[in-house]
C-alpha positions in Angstrom: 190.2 -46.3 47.0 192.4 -44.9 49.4 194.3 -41.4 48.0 198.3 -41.7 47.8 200.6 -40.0 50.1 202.8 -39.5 46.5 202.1 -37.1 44.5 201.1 -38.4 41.0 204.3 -37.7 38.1 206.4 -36.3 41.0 209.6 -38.5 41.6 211.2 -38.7 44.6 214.0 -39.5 45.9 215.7 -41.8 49.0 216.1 -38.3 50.8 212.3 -37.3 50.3 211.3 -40.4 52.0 212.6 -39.0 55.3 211.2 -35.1 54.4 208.0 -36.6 53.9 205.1 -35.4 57.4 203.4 -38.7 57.2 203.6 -41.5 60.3 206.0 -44.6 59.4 202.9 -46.9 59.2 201.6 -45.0 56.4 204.4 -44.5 54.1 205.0 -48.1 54.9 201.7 -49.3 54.0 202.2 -47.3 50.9 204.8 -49.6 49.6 202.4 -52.5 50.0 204.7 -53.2 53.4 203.7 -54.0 57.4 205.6 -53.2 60.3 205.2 -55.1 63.1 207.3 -54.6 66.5 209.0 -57.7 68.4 211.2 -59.7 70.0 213.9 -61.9 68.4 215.5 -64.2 70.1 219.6 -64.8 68.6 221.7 -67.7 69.5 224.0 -66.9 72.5 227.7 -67.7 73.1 228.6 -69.3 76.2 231.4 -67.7 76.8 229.9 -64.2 77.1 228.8 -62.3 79.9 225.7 -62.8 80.3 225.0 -60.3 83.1 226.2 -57.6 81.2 223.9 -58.8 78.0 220.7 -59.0 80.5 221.4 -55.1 81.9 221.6 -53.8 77.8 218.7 -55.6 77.2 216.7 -54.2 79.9 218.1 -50.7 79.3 217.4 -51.4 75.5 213.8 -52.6 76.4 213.3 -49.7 78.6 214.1 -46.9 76.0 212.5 -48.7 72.7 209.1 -47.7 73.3 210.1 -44.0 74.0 211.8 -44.0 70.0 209.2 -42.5 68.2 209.6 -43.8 64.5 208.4 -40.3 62.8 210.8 -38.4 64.3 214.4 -38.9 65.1 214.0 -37.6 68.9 213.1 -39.5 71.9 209.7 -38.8 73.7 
């Protein structure tokens, strides 16, 4: 069996969840959780500009796998 990240008796706190060293995926996985990164795809309104919605996404797109999810800095 696997050893816990938690320390056994020790409670913790929403705060500690963020202090803790482990990767996302771990602490995650702790919780009996997955993570898995995709698209969605959201209804659109027609009266919106779409342009301007396809240059955030690809700005959006273009950042998101620099966001490194164990630290609050970009790579």
């Amino acid at each position: 069996m696997k050893k816990s990240i938690f320390k056994e008796g020790r409670t913790y706190t929403f705060k500690d969840y963020f202090d803790l060293s482990n990767p996302f995926d771990q602490i995650v996985t702790e919780f009996s959780y997955s993570y898995a990164l995709g698209q969605i795809d959201l209804p659109e309104l027609k009266t919106c500009n779409t342009d301007t919605i396809n240059i955030l996404k690809n700005v959006y797109y273009q950042f998101l796998p620099k966001i490194n999810l164990n630290s609050e800095t970009i790579t």
